[in-house]
N, C-alpha and C positions, 0 to 999 in steps of 0.2 A: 426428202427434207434436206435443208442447206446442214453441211456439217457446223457443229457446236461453236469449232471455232472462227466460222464466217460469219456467225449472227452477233448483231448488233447488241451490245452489253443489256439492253433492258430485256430483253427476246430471252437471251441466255439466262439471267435472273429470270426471266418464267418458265421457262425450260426446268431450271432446276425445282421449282418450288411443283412443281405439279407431276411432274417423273418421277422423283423419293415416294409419293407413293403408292407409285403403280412399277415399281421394279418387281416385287413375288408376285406379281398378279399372275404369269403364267407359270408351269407347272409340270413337271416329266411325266412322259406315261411311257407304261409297262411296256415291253413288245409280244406280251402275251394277252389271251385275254378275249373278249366279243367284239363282235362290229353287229351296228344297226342301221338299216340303211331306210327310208323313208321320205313320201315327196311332200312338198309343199304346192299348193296350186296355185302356177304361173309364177314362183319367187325366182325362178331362175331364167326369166326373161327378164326381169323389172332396168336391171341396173342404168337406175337412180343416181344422179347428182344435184347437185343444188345450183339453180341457176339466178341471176338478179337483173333487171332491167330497171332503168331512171324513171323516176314518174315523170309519166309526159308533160310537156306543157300544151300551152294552146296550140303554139306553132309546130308544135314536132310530134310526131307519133311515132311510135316504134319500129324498130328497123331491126333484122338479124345482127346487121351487123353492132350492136349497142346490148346484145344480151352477153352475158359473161358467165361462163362458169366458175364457181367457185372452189366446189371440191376438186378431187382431186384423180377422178374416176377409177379408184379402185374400190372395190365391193360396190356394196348398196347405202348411200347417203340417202338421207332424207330428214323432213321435220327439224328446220332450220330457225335460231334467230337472230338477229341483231343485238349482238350485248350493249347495254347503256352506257353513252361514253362517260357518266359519273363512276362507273364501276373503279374499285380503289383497288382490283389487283389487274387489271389489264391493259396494257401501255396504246395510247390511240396516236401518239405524234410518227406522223410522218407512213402511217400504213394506212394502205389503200380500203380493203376492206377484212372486218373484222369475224368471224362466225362459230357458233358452238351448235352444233349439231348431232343427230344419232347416225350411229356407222355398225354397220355388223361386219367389219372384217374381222381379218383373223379365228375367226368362227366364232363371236360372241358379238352382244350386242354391248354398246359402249358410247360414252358420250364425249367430242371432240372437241378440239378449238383446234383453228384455223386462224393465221393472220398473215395475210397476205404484205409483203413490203415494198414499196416501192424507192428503191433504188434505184431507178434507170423507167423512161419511160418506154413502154410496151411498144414491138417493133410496128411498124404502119400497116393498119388491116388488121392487125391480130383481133379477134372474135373469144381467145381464151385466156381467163385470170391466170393460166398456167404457165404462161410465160413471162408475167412478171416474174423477175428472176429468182427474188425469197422468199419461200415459203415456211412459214415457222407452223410448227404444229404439234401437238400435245393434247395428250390422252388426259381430260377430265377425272372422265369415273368409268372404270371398267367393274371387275369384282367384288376390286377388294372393301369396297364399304357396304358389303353386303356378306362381311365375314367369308367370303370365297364363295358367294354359293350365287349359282345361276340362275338369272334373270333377263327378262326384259328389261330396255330403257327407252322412254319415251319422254316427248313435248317439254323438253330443257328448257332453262331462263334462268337466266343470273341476275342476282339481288344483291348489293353491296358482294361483297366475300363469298354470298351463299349461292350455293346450284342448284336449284329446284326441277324438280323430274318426279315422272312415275315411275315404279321399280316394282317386279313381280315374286321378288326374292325370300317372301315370308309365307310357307303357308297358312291359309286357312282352317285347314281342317274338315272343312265342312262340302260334302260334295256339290259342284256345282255354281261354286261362289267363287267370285274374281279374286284372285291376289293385287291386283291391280289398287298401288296405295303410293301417294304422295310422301316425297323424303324430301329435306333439304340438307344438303354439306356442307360443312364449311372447309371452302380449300385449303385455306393455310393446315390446318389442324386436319383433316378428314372426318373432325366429326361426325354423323349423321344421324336424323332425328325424325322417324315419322311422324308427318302431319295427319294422315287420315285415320281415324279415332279406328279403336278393332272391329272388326266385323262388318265393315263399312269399305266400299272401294269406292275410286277416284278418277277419273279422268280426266286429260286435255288440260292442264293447271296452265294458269294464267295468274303471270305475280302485277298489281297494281304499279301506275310509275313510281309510287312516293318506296313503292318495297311492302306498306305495311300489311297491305291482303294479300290474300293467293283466291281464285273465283277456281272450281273444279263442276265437273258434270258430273255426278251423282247420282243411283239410287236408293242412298240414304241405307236406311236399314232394312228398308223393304226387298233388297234382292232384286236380281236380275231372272229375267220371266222368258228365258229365251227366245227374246228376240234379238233380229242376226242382221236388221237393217236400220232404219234410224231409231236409234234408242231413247226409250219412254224417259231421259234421265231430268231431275232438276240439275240448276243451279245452286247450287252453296258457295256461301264464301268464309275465309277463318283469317287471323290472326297468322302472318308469313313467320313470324317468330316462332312459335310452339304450338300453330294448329287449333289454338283457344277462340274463345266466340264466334266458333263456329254457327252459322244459322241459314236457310234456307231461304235465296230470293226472288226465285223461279219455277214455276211449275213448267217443267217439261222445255228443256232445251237441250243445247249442248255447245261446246266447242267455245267456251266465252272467253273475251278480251277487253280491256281494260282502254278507254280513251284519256279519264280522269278518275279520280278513286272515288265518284261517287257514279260513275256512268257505263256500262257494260254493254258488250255488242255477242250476241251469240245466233244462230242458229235453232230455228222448228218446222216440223210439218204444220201450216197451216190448214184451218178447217177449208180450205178450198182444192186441198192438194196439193201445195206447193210447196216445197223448201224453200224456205225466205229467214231473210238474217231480223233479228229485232234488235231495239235499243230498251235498256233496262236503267230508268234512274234512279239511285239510291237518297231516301230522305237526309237531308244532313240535321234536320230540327227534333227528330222523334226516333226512336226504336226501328228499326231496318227487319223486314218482314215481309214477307212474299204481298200482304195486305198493303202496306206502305211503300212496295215498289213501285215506281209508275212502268208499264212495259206499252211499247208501242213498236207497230211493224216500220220496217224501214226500205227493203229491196220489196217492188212491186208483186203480183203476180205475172202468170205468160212465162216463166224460168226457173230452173231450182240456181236458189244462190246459196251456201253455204260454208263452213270454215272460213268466218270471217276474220281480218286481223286489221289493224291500226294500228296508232302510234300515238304517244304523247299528246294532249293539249289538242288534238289535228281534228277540227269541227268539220273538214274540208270535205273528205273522204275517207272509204275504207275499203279493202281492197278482199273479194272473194272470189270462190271459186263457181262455176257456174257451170249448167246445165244446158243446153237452148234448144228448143222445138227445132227438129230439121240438121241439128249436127250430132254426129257421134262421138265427140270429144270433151272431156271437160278444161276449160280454160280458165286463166286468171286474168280479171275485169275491174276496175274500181267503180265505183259506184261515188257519183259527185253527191253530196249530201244538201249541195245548196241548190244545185239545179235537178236535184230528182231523175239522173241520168247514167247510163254506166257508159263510160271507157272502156274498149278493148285495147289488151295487152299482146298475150301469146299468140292467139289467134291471127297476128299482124306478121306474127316470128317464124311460129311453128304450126301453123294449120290443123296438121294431121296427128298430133301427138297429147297425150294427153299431162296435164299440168294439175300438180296438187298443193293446197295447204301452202295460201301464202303467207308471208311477215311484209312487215315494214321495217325501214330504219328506225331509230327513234328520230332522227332530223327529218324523217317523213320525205328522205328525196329518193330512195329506192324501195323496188319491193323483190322480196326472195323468193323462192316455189322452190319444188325440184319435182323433176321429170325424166325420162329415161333418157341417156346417151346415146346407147347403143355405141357403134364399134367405130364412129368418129370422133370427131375434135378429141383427138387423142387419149381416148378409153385406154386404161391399161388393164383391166381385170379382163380374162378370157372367158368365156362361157365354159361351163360347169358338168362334166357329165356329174363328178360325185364332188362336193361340197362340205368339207369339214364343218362340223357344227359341234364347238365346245360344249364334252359332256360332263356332267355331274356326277356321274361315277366314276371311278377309280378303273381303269382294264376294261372300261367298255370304251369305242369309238364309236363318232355318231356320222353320217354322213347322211345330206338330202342330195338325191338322186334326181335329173331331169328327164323325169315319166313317170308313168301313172304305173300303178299296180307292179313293181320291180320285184323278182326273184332271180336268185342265186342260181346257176348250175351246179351239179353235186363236186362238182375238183373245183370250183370259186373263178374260174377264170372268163364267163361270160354273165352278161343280164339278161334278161329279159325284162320286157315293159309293154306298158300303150301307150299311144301316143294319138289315139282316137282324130282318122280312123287308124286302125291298124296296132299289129301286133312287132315287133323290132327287139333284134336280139345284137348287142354291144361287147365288143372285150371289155374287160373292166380297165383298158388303159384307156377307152375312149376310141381305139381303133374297130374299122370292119362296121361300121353301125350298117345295118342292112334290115330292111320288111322282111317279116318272113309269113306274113298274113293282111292282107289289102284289105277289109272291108273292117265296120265296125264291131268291137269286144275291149270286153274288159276282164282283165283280173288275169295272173299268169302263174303256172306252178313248172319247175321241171320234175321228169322222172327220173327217180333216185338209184335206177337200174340200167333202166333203155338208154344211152347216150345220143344227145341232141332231139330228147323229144322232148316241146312244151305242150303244156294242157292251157286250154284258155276255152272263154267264155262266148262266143259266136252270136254279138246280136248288141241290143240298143241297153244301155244300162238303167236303171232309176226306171223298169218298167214295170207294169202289171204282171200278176200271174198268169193269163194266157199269150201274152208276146212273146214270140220266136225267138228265141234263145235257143244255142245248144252246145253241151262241152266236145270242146274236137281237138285233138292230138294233132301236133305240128312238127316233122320231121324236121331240125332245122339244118339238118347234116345232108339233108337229097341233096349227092354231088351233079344231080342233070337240074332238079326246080324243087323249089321246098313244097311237098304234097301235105293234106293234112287227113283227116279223116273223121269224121262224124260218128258219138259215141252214143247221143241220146237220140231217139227215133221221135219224139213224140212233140220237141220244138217248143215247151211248155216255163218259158222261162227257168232252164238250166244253166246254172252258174255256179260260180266259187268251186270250180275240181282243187283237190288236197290229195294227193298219193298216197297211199301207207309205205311204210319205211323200205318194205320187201318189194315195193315195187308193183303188187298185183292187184290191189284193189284203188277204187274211186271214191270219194266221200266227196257228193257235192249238194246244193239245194235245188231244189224243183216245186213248181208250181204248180204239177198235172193235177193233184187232188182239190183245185180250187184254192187252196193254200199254201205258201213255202213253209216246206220240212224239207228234211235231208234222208238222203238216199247214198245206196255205197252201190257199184259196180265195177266190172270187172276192166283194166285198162286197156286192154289189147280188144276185146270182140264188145265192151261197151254194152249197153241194157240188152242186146239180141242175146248173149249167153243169161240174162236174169237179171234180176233188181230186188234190193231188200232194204224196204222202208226201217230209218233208224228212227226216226222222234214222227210222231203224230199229235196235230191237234189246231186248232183253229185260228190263227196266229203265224208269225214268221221267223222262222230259223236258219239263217243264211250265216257268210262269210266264214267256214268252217276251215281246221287246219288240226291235219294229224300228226300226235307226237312222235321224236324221233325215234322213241321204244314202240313203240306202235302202241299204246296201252288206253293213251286218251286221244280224243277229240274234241278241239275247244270249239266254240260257237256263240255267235251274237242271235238274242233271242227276243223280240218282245213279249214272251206268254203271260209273264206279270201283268200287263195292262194292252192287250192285242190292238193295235191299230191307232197306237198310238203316239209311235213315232218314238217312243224309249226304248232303248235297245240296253241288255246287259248281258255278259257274257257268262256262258255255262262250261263243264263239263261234262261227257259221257265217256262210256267205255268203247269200243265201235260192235261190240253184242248187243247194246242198246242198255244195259243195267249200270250203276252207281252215278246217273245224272245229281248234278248237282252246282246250283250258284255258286261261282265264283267272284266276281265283280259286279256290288251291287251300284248303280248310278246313280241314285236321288230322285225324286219327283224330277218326270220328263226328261232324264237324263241321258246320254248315251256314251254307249262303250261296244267300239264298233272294229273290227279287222282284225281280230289275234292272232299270234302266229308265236309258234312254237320256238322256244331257244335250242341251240345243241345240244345240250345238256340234260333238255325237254322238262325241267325243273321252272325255266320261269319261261313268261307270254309276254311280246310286246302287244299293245294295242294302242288306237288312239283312242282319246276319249275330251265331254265337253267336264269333265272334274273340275277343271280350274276355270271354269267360266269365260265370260268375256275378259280382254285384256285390253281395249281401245275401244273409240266410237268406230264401228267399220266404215261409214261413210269417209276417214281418214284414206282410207286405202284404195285398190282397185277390188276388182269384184271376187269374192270367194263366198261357194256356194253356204259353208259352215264357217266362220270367222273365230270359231273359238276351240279347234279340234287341237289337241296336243298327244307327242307322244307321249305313254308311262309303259311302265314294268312291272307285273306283280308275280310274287311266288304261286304254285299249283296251292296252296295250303291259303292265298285270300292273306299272305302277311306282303310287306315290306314293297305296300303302292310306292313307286318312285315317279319322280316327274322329270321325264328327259331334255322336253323342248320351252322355250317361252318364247312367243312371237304373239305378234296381231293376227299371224295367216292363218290357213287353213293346212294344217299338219294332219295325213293319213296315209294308208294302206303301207305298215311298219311289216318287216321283215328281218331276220336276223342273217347277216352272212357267213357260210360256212366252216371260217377261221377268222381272227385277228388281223383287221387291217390297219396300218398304219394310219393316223388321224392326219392326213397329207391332200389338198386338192388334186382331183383328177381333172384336169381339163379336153376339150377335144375340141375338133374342128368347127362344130358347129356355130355358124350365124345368124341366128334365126333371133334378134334379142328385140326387146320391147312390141312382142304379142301379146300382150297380155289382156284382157276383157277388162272393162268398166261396169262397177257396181251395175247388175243387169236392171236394178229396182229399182235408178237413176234413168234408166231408157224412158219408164213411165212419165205418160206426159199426161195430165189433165186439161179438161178445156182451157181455154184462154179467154177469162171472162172480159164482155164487151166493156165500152164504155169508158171513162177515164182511167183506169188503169191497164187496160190494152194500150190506151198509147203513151201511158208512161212508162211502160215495159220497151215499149218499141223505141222509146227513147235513147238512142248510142251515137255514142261519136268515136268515130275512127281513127 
């Protein structure tokens, strides 16, 4: 950022009015205390900036060289918009482009502003907004208007003075239900005032041009039914002011945007299969009512088009994101509204990479998206072994780890993970990352005795009971080759190994009886010295993890409702006597991975308790989009909620001592892998006849 005293007197006047009050936002921590380490799936490939291209004209179509980054590539930017140049607290003369977007650095999620300034024109050829030479920028809303307490931020928009966003900062109470509720701030003051009524969450807010509505996707009071891919939500829309006349004027959409305050463009599954965006118009003569709406489709079939955005007054066009038979990418497209046609955008820039969630200017001559950078045009954030992630408790630090199923060595100085395929064991500085198992497994334990041996899982994850699975010991210390050794004979999907504290026995699941229960064995000669069935019964008992007193073992169970895909977590003794619920989930709910603290008093686990937090179609693909970490006491008190995010937060562990809340970075370059919503691959027919060739209608 340009020091204080180079920026321009008005820059500086915003500078100060928006800093005052986010100076307490951060906060000391203990150098004693827990570390939780836990992954996210694919968060640590994303890194996300916000990029914008000129809407084409006739004559000209997009060109790399005319895309521009905005951000400023540190962390993960995304979900960007154009502030209105009527806005009465932020200065538009003379800077190039303007932006308020969500940023998770510094290990919290938070919402930014960007104004890029143009003093001096940009040197010839330059491709990035980062070398115009000022950059002013300032933290919106991090915390502190959420009384200190941690949340998610999502789909910003400024209204006169006010900042409207979603924020996940209040609980609900109720297992299973979104915190996910609409605020608006006002900057001068940090006022802040939730719009979405109790009991009730909100998504993807969209404030009208005049300011006076806010349109949110919604399911009302009816709750969310765990679904994980396009969500069954209406439309509602209220009063931007205080959330009042509120009223319902869609069945079943999502993602809406405002043209004029009586006209709405959102996204639905059509009855033919397809994600297609609609126009919704609102009566100006009668009572406004899902009855009174006129709703009409607008992007043809043959594509999924969705997260549509526009701008002002602009009958022209409106700009989304798309799907297309025969590519693996999703791209940003306009769609001409007078000729029934889409424009290609990104796919002209960047072919191969995928592009989310665009805006428009309000002058309707640019459109914004953000998409991954990766380790050119001058990225500055390194890739991540461990990941600071601002925690809500006092003396704990959080950190997401890049792999799957991470544990601790007993002296804290190495990981283990997956990284499917394979098994890899890391310094915890990031150095030495080496295989130390080639084929596929999941799940890692070390032995709290044997030095350098890991226990893992040997075979396909997410399978049936009779699939070849088996638990195997992995020397990681063989100074000639890492050997391992094979513990279950019978290949019966064996999984989740957990050591007892002494070092001699196994606690893991198996599926030889027809059903997963759990079974303990011996670590060194494995089921050939014996096996002794711990829980029986017709249902599944997996993901198990024994306390550091050896006295319990926790587990995720569905015996409450067998094959039903609700999982909640138990305790036993490892004799097999004083079972008993600890974590109940709600109708269909789940509470999946526990793992023992040091202290063997509290469990972390993940779980879906706080519902969804976004429409997941926002995002790229996660199998669970609504897994978060918590914490709760052996005694069923003092549920905590560690994480807020849209991702897919799992398989929590605890590290052996207190780490300092500091990024680990390491060599790795492996960035912008990440999968695309897999249920976006589905393609439905592509029905004949006039709208097959208005689909195939594009100009280049």
């Amino acid at each position: 950022m340009k020091p204080m005293s180079a920026m321009p007197p008005i820059f500086f006047f915003l500078y100060l009015i928006f800093s005052l009050s986010c100076a307490a936002a951060d906060h000391e921590t203990s150098s004693s205390g827990d570390t939780v380490i836990f992954t996210t799936l694919g968060r640590s490939d994303y890194a996300f900036d916000i990029f914008t291209l000129p809407i084409p004209s006739q004559l000209h179509t997009p060109t790399p060289s005319a895309e521009l980054r905005i951000t400023d590539g540190v962390s993960v930017n995304f979900n960007g918009h154009f502030p209105p140049a009527s806005s009465s607290l932020l200065p538009h003369q003379n800077s190039q482009l303007q932006l308020i977007y969500v940023t998770e650095r510094n290990g919290s999620s938070a919402i930014y502003y960007d104004a890029l300034y143009d003093v001096a024109a940009p040197r010839a050829g330059s491709r990035s907004a980062l070398e115009i030479p000022v950059r002013v920028q300032v933290r919106l809303l991090g915390i502190e208007q959420s009384n200190n307490r941690i949340s998610m931020k999502d789909k910003p928009s400024l209204s006169g003075e006010h900042l409207i966003y979603v924020s996940t900062h209040e609980d609900t109470g109720e297992p299973r239900t979104s915190w996910a509720a609409v605020y608006s701030t006002h900057l001068r003051s940090g006022l802040t005032r939730r719009l979405t009524p109790r009991g009730v969450a909100d998504f993807s807010p969209a404030v009208s041009p005049s300011g006076v509505w806010t349109a949110v996707a919604s399911y009302g009071i009816k709750g969310w039914d765990g679904e994980v891919e396009e969500l069954s939500t209406d439309i509602y829309i209220f009063l931007t002011r205080d959330g009042s006349q509120r009223v319902k004027v869609v069945e079943h959409g999502g993602w809406p945007c405002w043209v004029d305050d009586s006209t709405l463009y959102f996204h639905r599954r059509s009855g033919d299969g397809w994600i297609s965006v609609y126009r919704a118009i609102l009566p100006e003569d009668k009572p406004v009512s899902t009855e009174s709406v006129t709703v009409q489709r607008v992007t043809p079939p043959g594509l999924h088009a969705f997260t549509p955005a526009t701008s002002p007054g602009n009958n022209k066009f409106i700009a989304v994101a798309t799907r297309r038979p025969g590519s693996s990418y999703r791209h940003i497209e306009l769609f001409d509204l007078v000729k029934n046609e889409f424009v290609e955008l990104t796919r002209l820039v960047s072919p191969t990479t995928h592009h989310l969630n665009p805006f428009i200017s309000p002058d309707s001559t640019r459109v914004g998206y953000h998409k991954c950078d990766g380790n050119g045009n001058g990225r500055k954030s390194p890739q991540l072994l461990l990941e600071n992630v601002r925690s809500p408790v006092p003396n704990l630090s959080l950190f997401r780890v890049d792999g799957s199923f991470p544990s601790f060595s007993p002296d804290g100085d190495r990981i283990a993970f997956v990284d499917f395929p394979g098994v890899y064991v890391v310094n915890r500085d990031g150095s030495n990352r080496r295989q130390v198992f080639p084929s596929s497994a999941f799940s890692t334990a070390w032995d709290p005795v044997r030095k350098g041996i890991v226990y893992t899982s040997a075979g396909p994850d997410f399978a049936s009971e009779k699939t070849e699975v088996d638990i195997i010991s992995i020397n990681v210390d063989d100074a000639d080759q890492v050997g391992f050794k094979k513990l279950t004979t019978d290949g019966q999907n064996n999984a989740f190994p957990s050591p007892s504290p002494d070092g001699k026995w196994i606690v893991f699941r198996s599926g030889r009886s027809g059903h997963k229960n759990l079974y303990i064995m011996d670590t060194v000669e494995g089921e050939t010295s014996g096996l002794r069935r711990l829980t029986e019964g017709q249902w599944t008992d997996t993901m198990c993890s024994w306390s550091p007193d050896g006295d319990w073992i926790a587990f995720a169970s569905d015996r409450d409702n067998p094959g039903s895909g609700s999982f909640e977590l138990y305790l036993i003794h490892p004799d097999g006597s004083g079972l008993r619920r600890l974590v109940k989930s709600g109708s269909a709910g789940r509470a999946n991975h526990p793992s023992f603290g040091p202290d063997g008093k509290t469990i972390v686990f993940t779980s879906d308790y706080g519902g969804i937090s976004a429409e997941p179609i926002s995002n790229p693909h996660h199998y669970q989009p609504y897994g978060e970490i918590f914490t709760v006491k052996l005694d069923g008190s003092d549920l905590t909620r560690l994480t807020h995010n849209s991702f897919e937060d799992g398989t929590p562990v605890y590290a052996p001592f207190y780490m300092k809340p500091a990024d680990v970075a390491w060599p790795k370059t492996t960035l912008c892998s990440f999968e695309e919503c897999h249920w976006l691959n589905i393609m439905p027919k592509v029905h004949q006849g006039n709208a097959t060739k208005l689909q195939c209608g594009v100009r280049h």
